[in-house]
ZAMARGU-4260 file (C-alpha; in steps of 0.2 Angstrom, whole numbers, plus 5000, padded with zeros to 4 digits):
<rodrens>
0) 6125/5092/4595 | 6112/5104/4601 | 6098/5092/4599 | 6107/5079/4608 | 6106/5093/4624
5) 6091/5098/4623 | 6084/5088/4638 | 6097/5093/4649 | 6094/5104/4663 | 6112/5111/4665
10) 6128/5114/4653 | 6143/5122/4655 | 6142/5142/4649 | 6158/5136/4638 | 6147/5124/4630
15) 6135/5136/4623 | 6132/5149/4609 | 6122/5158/4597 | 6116/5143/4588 | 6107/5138/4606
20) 6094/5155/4608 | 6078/5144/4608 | 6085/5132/4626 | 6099/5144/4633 | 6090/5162/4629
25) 6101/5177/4621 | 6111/5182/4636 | 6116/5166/4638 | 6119/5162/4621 | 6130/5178/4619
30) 6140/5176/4637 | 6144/5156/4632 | 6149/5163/4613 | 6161/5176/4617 | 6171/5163/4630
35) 6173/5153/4618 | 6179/5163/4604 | 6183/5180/4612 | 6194/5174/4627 | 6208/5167/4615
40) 6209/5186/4611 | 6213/5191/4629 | 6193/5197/4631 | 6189/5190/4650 | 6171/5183/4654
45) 6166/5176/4671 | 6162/5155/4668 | 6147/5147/4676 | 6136/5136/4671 | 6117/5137/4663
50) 6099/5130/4667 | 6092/5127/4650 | 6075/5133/4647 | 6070/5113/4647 | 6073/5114/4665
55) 6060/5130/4665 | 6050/5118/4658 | 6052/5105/4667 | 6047/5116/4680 | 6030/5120/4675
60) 6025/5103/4671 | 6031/5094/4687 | 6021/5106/4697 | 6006/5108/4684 | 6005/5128/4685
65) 6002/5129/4667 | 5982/5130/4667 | 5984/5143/4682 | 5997/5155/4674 | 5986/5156/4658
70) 5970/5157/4668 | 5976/5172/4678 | 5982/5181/4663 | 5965/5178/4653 | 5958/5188/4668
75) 5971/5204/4667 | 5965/5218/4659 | 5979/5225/4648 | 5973/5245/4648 | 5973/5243/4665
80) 5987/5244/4674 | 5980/5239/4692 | 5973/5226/4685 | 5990/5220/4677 | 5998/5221/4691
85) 5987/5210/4703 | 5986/5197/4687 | 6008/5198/4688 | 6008/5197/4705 | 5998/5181/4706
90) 6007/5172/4694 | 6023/5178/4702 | 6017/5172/4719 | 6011/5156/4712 | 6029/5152/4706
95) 6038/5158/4722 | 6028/5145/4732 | 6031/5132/4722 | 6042/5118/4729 | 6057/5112/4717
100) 6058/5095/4708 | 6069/5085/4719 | 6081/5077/4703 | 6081/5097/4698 | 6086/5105/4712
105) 6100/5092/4716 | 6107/5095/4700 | 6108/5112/4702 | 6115/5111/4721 | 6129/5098/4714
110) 6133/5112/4699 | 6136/5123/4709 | 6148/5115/4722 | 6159/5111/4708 | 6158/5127/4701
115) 6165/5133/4720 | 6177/5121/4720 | 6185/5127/4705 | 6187/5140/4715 | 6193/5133/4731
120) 6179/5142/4740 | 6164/5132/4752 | 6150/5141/4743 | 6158/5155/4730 | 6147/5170/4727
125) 6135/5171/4709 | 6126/5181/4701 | 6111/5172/4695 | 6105/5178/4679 | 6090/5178/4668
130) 6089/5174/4652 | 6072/5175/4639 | 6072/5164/4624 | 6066/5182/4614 | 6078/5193/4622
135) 6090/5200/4611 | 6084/5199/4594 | 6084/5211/4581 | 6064/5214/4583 | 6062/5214/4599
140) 6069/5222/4616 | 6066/5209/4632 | 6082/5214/4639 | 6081/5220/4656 | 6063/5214/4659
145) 6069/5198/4668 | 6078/5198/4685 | 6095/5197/4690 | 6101/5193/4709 | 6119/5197/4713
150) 6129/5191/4728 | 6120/5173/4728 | 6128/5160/4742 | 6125/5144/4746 | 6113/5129/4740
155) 6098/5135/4749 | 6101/5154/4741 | 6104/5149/4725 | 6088/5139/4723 | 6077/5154/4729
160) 6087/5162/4718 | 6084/5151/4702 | 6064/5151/4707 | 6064/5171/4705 | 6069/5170/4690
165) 6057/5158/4684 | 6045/5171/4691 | 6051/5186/4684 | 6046/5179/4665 | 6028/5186/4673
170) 6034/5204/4681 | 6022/5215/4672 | 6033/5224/4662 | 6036/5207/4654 | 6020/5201/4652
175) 6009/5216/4645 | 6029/5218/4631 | 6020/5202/4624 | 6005/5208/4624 | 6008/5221/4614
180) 6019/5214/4604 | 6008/5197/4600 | 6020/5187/4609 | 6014/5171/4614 | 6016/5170/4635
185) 6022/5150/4633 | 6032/5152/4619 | 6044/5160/4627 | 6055/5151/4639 | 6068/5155/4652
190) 6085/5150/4656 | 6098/5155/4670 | 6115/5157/4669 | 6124/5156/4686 | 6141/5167/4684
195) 6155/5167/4696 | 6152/5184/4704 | 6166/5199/4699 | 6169/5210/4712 | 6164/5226/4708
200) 6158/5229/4724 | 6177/5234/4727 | 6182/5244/4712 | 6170/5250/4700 | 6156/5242/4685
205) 6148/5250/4672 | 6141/5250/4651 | 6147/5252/4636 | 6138/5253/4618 | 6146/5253/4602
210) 6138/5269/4596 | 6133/5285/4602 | 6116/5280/4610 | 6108/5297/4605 | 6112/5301/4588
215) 6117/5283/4582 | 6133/5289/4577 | 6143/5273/4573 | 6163/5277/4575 | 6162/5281/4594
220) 6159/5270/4610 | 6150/5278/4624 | 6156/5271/4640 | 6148/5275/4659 | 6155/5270/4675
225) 6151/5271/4694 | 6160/5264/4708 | 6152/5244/4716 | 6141/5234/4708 | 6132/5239/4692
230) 6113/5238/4697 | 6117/5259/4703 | 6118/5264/4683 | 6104/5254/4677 | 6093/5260/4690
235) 6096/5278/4688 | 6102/5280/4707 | 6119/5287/4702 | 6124/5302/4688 | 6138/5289/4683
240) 6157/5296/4676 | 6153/5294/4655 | 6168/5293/4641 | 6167/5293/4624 | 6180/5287/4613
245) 6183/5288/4594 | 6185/5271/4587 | 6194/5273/4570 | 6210/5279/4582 | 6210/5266/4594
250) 6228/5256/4591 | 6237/5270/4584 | 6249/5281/4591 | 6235/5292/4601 | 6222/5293/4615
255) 6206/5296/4605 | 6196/5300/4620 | 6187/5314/4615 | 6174/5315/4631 | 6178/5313/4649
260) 6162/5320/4660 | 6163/5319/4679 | 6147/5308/4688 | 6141/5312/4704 | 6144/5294/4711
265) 6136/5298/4727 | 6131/5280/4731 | 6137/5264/4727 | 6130/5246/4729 | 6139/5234/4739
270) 6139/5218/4748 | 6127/5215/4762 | 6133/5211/4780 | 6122/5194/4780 | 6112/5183/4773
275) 6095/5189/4772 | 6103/5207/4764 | 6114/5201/4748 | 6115/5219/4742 | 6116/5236/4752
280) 6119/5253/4747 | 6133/5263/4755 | 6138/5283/4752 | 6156/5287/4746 | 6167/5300/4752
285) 6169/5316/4742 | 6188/5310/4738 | 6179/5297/4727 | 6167/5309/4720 | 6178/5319/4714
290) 6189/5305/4703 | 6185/5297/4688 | 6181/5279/4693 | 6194/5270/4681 | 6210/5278/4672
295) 6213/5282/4651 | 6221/5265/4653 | 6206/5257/4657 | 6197/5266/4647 | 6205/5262/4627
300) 6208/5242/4636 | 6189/5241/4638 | 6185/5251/4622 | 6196/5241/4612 | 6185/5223/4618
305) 6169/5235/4614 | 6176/5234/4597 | 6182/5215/4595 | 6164/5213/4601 | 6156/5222/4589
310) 6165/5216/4573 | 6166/5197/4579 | 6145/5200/4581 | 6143/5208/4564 | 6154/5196/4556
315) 6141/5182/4562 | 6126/5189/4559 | 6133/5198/4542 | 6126/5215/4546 | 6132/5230/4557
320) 6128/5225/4576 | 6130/5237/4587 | 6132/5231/4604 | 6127/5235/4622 | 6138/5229/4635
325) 6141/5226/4653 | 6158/5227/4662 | 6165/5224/4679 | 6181/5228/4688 | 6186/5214/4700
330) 6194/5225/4716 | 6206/5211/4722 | 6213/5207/4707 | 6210/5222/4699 | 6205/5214/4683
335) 6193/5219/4669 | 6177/5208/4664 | 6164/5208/4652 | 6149/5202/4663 | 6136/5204/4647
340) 6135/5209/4629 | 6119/5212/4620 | 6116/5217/4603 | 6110/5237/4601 | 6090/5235/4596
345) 6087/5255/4594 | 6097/5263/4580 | 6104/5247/4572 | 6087/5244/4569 | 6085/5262/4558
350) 6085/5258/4539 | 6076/5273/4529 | 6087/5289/4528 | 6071/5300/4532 | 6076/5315/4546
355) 6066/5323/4558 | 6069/5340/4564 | 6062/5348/4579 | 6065/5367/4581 | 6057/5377/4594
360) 6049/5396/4586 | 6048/5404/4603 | 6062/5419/4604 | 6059/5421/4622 | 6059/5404/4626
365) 6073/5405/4639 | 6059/5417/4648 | 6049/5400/4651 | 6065/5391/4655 | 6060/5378/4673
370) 6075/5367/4675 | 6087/5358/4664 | 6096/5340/4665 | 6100/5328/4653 | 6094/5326/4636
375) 6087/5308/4629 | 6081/5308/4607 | 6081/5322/4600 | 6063/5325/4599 | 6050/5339/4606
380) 6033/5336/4619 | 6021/5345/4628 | 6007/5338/4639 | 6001/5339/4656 | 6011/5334/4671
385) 6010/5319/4681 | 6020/5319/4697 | 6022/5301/4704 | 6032/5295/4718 | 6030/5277/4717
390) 6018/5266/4708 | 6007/5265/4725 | 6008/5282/4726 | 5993/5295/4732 | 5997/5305/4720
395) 5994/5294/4707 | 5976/5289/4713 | 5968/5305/4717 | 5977/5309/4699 | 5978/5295/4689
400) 5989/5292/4672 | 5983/5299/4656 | 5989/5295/4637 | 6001/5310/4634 | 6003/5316/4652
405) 6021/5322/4655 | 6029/5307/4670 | 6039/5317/4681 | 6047/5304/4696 | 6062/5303/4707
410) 6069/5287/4693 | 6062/5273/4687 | 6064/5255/4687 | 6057/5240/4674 | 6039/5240/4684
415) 6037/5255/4677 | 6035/5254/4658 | 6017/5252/4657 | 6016/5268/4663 | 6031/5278/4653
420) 6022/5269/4635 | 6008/5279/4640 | 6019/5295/4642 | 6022/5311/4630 | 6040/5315/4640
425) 6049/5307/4654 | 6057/5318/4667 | 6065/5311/4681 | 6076/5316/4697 | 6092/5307/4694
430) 6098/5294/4683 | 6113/5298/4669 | 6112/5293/4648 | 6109/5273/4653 | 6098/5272/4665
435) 6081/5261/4664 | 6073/5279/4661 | 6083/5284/4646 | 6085/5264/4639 | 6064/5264/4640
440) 6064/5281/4632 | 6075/5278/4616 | 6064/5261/4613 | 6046/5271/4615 | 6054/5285/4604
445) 6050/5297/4618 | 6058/5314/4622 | 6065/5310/4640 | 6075/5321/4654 | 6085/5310/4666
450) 6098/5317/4682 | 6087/5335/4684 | 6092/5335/4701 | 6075/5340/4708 | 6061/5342/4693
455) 6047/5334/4707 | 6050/5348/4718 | 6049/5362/4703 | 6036/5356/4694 | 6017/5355/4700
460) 6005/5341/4696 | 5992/5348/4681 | 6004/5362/4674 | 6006/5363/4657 | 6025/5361/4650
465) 6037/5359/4634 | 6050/5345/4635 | 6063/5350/4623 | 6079/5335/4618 | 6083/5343/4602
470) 6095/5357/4610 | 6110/5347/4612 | 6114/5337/4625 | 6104/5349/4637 | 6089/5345/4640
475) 6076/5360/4644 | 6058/5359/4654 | 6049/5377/4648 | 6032/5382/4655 | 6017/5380/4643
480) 6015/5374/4627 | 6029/5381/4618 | 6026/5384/4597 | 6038/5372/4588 | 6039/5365/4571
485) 6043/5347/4565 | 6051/5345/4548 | 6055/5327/4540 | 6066/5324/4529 | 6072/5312/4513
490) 6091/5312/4512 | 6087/5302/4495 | 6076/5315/4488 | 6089/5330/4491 | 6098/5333/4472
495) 6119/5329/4469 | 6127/5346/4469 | 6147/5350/4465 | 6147/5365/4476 | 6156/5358/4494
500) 6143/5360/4508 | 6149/5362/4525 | 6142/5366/4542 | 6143/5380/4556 | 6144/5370/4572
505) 6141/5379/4588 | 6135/5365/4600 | 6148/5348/4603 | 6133/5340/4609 | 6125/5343/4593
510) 6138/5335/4580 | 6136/5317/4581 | 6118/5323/4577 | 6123/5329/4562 | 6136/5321/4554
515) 6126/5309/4545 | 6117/5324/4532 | 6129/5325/4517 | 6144/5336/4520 | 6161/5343/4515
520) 6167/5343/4534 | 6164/5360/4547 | 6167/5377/4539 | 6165/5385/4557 | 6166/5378/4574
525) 6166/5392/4588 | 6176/5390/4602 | 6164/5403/4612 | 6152/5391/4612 | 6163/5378/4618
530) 6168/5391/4631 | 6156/5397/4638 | 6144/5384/4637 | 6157/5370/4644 | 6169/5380/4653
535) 6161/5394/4661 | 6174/5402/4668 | 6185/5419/4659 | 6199/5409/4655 | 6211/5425/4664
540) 6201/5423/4679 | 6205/5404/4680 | 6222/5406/4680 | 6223/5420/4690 | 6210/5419/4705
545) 6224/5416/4720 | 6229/5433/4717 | 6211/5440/4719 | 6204/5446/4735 | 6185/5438/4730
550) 6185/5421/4740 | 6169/5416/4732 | 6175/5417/4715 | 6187/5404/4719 | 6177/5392/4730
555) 6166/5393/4715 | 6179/5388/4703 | 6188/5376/4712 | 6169/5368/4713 | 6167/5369/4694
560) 6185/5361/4689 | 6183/5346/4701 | 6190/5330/4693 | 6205/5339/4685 | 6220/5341/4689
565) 6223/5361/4690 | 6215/5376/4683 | 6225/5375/4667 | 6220/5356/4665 | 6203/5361/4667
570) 6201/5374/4654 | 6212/5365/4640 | 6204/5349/4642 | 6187/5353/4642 | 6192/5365/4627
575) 6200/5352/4619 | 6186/5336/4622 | 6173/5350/4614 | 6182/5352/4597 | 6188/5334/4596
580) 6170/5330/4597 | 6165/5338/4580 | 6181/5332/4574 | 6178/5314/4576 | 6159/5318/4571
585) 6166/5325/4552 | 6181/5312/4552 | 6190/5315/4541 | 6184/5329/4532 | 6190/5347/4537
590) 6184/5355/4556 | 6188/5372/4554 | 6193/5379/4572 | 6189/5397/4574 | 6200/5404/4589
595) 6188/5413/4602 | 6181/5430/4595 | 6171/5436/4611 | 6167/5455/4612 | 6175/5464/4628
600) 6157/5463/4635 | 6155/5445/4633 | 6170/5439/4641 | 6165/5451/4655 | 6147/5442/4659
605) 6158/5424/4660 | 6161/5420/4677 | 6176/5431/4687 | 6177/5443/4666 | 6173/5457/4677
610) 6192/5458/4684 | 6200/5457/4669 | 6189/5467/4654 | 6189/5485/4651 | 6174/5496/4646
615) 6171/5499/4628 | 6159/5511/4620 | 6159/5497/4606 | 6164/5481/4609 | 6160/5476/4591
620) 6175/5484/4583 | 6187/5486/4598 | 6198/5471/4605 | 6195/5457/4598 | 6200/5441/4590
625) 6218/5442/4583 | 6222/5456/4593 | 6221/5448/4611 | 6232/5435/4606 | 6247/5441/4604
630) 6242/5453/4618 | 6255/5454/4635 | 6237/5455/4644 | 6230/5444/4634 | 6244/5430/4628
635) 6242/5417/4644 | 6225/5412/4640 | 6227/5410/4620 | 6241/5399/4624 | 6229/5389/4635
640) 6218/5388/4617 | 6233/5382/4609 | 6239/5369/4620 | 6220/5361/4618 | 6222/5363/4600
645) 6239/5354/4601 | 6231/5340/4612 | 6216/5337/4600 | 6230/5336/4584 | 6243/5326/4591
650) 6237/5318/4607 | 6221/5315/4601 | 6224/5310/4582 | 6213/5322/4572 | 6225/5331/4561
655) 6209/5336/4550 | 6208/5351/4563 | 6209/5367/4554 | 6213/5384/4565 | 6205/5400/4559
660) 6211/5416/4565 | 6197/5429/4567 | 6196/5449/4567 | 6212/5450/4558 | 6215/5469/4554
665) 6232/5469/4545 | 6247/5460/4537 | 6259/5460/4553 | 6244/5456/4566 | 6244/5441/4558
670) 6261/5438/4559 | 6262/5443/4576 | 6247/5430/4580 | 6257/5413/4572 | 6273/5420/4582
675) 6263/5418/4597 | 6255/5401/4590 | 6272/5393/4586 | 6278/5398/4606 | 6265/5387/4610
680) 6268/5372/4600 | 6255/5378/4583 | 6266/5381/4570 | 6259/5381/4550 | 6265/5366/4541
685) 6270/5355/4555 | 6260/5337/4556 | 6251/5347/4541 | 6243/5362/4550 | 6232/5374/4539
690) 6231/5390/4545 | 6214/5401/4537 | 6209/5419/4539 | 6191/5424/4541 | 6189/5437/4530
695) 6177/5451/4538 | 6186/5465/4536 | 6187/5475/4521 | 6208/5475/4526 | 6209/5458/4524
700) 6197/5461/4506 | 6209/5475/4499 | 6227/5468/4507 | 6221/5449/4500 | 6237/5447/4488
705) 6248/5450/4504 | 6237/5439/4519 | 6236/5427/4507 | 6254/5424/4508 | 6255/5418/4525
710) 6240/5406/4526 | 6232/5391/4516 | 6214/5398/4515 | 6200/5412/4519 | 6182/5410/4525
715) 6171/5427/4523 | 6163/5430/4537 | 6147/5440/4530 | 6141/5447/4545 | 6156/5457/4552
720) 6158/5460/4534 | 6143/5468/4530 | 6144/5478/4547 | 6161/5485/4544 | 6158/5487/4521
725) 6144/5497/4526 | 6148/5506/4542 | 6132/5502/4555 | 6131/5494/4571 | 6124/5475/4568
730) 6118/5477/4585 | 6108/5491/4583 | 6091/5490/4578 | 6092/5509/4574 | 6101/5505/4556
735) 6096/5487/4555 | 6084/5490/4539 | 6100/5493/4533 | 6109/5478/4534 | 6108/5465/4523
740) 6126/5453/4517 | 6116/5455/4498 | 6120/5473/4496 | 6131/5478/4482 | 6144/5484/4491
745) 6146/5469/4500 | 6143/5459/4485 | 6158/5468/4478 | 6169/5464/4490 | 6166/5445/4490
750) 6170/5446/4470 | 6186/5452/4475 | 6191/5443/4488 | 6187/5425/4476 | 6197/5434/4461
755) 6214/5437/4473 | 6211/5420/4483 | 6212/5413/4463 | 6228/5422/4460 | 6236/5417/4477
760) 6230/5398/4474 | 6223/5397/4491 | 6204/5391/4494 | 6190/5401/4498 | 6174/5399/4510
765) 6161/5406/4517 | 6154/5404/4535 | 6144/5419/4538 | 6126/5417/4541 | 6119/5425/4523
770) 6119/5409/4514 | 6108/5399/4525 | 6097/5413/4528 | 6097/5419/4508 | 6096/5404/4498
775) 6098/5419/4483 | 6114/5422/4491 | 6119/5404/4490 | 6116/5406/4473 | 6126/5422/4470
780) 6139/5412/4479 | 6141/5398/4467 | 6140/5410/4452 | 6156/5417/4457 | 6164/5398/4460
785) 6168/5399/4476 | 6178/5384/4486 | 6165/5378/4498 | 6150/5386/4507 | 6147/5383/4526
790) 6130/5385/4534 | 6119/5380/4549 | 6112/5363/4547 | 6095/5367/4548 | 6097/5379/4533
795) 6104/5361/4520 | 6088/5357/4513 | 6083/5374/4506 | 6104/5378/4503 | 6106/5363/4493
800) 6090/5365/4483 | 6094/5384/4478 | 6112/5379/4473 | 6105/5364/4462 | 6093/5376/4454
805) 6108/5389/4450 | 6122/5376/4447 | 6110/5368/4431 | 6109/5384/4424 | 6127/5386/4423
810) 6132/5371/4420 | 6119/5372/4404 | 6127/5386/4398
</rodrens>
């Protein structure tokens, strides 16, 4: 059947499918594919209709440009990027001024009045899209590199239209891709899909991939939205709103969205007001700002097609296909489209189980700190930077592009790749996680910083600077060079061990990252981190700013919890999206929670602590962890923990959440602390919550028999442990020759602690930091059989190796 079409100039987009990539092209292919058999599944997609890649052809031939094309780009030279832009903008030029076949373009015309008639319209508004014959495939990434024109009306529009697109197989970015990947230039053709127009422009558009697009991580989709047409997003003009959502939950009895981050959405991109202006960006008011774009509905509808998407994809191509989708929200009928789908060409594409990490060796390095935005890969750069304004800029001639210069620009668009392929790092002004910038980046395998705000104005053309991605989801600019080190990894070579592994998690940001190492789940994940890194704010001071006479602390938290409903919305939510992100990353191993253990001096230095901390000579051993809990000064803001607790469990589905009560100091402390949990909802045994001790007190080491009693397991906390055994200050570098977690003493006390948990039946861990700094510890550890031992991930290679080594001795034995 699809030979018998292949000299046609137009089918239906119905009438299409994968099986037609070499006349339709892979967009095409994919949009024609999923109407016909995703829509029966309720999944809706715009129809149109599709000029095959003969009528391309067809095109070229009629007019005889052929000869011309390839003789213009027999005279580019490809290192030189002037030079491939006047060689593009020739052939481009050439094309534009080409008059259309007659027979071709009536054909067209007559299309597309039908197409408005179906929908009782004069002349109905299309989007005119291309579509490469290589785009799309496994191997290759063409996407993007051909034009699209939105809001297309009337005959005469609609052939310019199609005529740009037959241009845009030549835009430079297109032409020197195939040059450096040996594609032939005439080998490829291009088709175009015209596509009834969804109007965004009046509600909101966006992406959506089927895996995290940093990490790879498979079981969430990643989903950004701004308000209009979608053009805004790709282009890096907008810091769009971005949600993530866990996939193996979606259907059940939960809302598994375990991200919700607030754009800027400063802009958007409507209609124009007449013909010669299809497009026109307009500013939107701070009420719109300060709103998410679409509703949790929305959300887990259009994260529930994400996922027939995917599996109906890799069912077909009998492999994993990741996916990279676009989606519209029509604002007159408020209805949800798919607009695009795409297969994932990045991490899909990864097949060893070879990791690199990056760590940066510089203790003062927040010393050097310029500016931060946000992180793309998860690699480290330094090189020389570049500051360019445009590609025609001044600045770029009297300081031209080297190999391994640092490109530093407001944002980017296609026309600048061969430029960013010469690049060591990317920063740009704006721009969120799928922007051109960051889509370029994550192909070239290049450290990238998109949405800084204002990294042109910071930064000065020739300085010396670090780009570092492999912090989290933050990405940091330092000055200088900064001294890091680059390990790679074989996950195969590592050696099979009995002894649980699991991790200490600080960062959310960080756990997609590493969820793929082997791993018995999370032994520690620190809600201080999540607080004061996320939330900002003394959760106290949140709650209770209106009774405060400091007006800029509350104009400074009403700025920070924008997008929320209250105060108390703020804190729990956030709290709660920070530990449902390392839950879903270890799904559905164990996440150990740790309720928040700052000192009295820490919570004073979060924003607004100063009204609600007293002054301790020693912080390290006055009140903290369990005591504040139960606390009538403290009590409000643990029961703001435990309702984000409660959401991550039963609103959000991950019963594999573990809470961990830290500081403990006697039997009836901990009593007192799971009365104040069950007031708020956190009650042992219900929908299977285990309640754990950490174990950093000699108290909890000597009273074991009796604590143990009232919970389901004990992690050792070696540092407060060591500090409190042997009576010094870990703070003070007066007695800190002193302190070390192998000392006898200490040794002594973790021997006893295994023996009583044995006796009690309940499971014992450890989560302290002496195991991933000692790997002779580690050792000691196994020797006394104990449940599980949690470390920092960048300590697993050297862990797993030292507990191999002590677990074949015993096991000879």
């Amino acid at each position: 059947m699809k030979h018998m079409r292949i000299d046609k100039f137009i089918v239906p987009l119905h009438e299409v499918g994968m099986n037609d990539l070499e006349w339709v092209g892979g967009k095409n292919a994919s949009l024609g594919e999923m109407i016909q058999h995703l829509t029966p599944l309720g999944i809706q997609v715009p129809g149109g209709f599709v000029i095959t890649v003969h009528a391309y052809k067809y095109f070229l031939i009629a007019n005889q440009l052929e000869p011309s094309v390839k003789q213009f780009i027999s005279e580019i030279e490809f290192d030189n990027i002037d030079s491939l832009r006047k060689g593009g903008k020739k052939i481009r030029q050439l094309i534009r001024n080409t008059r259309f076949p007659k027979e071709l373009g009536e054909e067209i015309i007559q299309e597309y009045l039908s197409l408005s008639e179906r929908y009782h319209l004069p002349d109905t508004d299309v989007a005119v899209r291309s579509s490469a014959t290589a785009e799309d495939l496994p191997d290759a990434s063409f996407a993007g590199q051909q034009e699209t024109y939105l809001n297309v009306r009337g005959p005469g529009a609609l052939i310019d239209a199609v005529r740009n697109c037959f241009a845009s197989l030549f835009t430079d970015r297109a032409i020197s891709y195939r040059e450096n990947f040996g594609y032939d230039h005439f080998q490829i053709g291009l088709s175009v899909c015209v596509q009834k127009m969804v109007r965004s422009d009046l509600a909101c558009s966006g992406v959506a991939f089927s895996l995290d697009t940093e990490s790879g991580f498979k079981d969430v989709i990643v989903i950004n939205g701004s308000y209009g047409l979608g053009e805004m997003i790709v282009q890096g003009s907008v810091s769009p709103d971005e949600f993530i959502v866990f996939k193996p939950m979606l259907g059940k009895s939960c809302t598994p969205i375990v991200e919700k981050k607030l754009g800027n959405k400063d802009q958007m991109m409507v209609y124009g007001d007449d013909p010669d202006e299809r497009v026109r960006t307009i500013p939107t008011d701070r009420q719109m700002q300060e709103r998410f774009c679409i509703d949790d509905k929305t959300v887990l509808q259009l994260s529930a097609w994400v996922v027939e998407i995917e599996n109906y994809y890799s069912r077909i191509k009998n492999y994993w296909c990741p996916m990279d989708i676009e989606w519209a929200i029509d604002g007159k009928t408020q209805q949800l489209f798919i607009v695009q789908a795409r297969p994932e060409t990045i991490h899909s594409q990864k097949k060893d189980r070879k990791v690199t990490e990056y760590h940066i060796n510089e203790p003062d390095k927040n010393q050097k700190l310029v500016l931060k935005g946000i992180a793309v890969g998860d690699k480290i750069a330094s090189g020389k930077v570049n500051i360019m304004y445009s590609l025609d800029s001044r600045v770029a001639e009297s300081q031209p592009f080297q190999t391994g210069d640092i490109l530093v620009t407001d944002m980017t668009d296609p026309d600048w790749e061969p430029i960013m392929k010469k690049a060591a790092a990317i920063i740009t002004n704006k721009g969120g996680r799928t922007c051109h910038a960051a889509i370029v980046a994550r192909e070239m395998g290049v450290p990238a910083i998109v949405g800084c705000g204002n990294a042109t104005e910071l930064l000065t053309v020739g300085d010396i600077v670090t780009v570092s991605c492999a912090e989290g989801d933050v990405g940091q600019v330092y000055r200088g060079a900064i001294n890091y080190t680059q390990l790679e990894i074989d996950l195969d070579d590592l050696p099979e061990i009995r002894t649980p592994i699991m991790f200490n998690v600080g960062s959310p940001a960080m756990a997609f990252q590493f969820s793929h190492l082997p791993n018995a789940g999370v032994g520690l994940a620190r809600e201080e981190f999540i607080i004061n890194n996320y939330i900002q704010v003394h959760p106290l001071a949140l709650i209770g700013h209106h009774k405060l006479n400091d007006h800029h602390l509350s104009a400074e938290i009403k700025k920070i919890i924008r997008g929320f409903e209250n105060e108390e919305d703020y804190f729990i939510k956030k709290l709660a999206y920070g530990i449902a992100r390392i839950a879903a990353a270890f799904f559905p191993n164990k996440v150990i929670v740790r309720f928040s253990d700052f000192k009295s001096n820490e919570y004073y230095n979060l924003l607004g602590g100063k009204y609600f901390e007293p002054h301790e000579e020693n912080p390290m051993i006055g009140w903290r962890g369990a005591s504040r809990y139960y606390s009538s000064s403290y009590r409000d803001a643990f029961g703001l923990e435990c309702r984000a607790i409660k959401m991550v469990r039963e609103e959000m589905g991950f019963t594999n959440v573990v809470m961990m009560i830290p500081f403990c100091r006697t039997v009836e402390e901990l009593k007192q602390v799971q009365a104040t949990m069950a007031s708020f909802g956190l009650e042992r045994g219900v929908n299977g919550l285990e309640i754990y001790l950490m174990a950093e007190l000699p108290s909890n080491i000597l009273m074991a028999e009796e604590f143990a009693a009232h919970i389901d397991g004990f992690s050792i906390g070696s540092n407060d442990l060591t500090q409190l055994t042997l009576g010094l200050d870990r703070d003070s570098s007066l007695v800190a020759h002193l302190y070390d977690e192998r000392n006898p003493a200490v040794k002594k006390m973790i021997c006893m602690l295994i023996r009583a948990a044995r006796a009690a039946n309940v499971k014992v861990g450890i989560c302290g930091q002496g195991p991933s700094d000692y790997p002779d510890f580690a050792q000691f550890l196994v020797e006394q059989e104990i449940d599980s031992i949690s470390v920092t991930p960048d300590s697993l290679v050297k862990t797993i190796r030292a507990i191999h080594q002590v677990e074949q001795q015993l096991f000879q034995k």
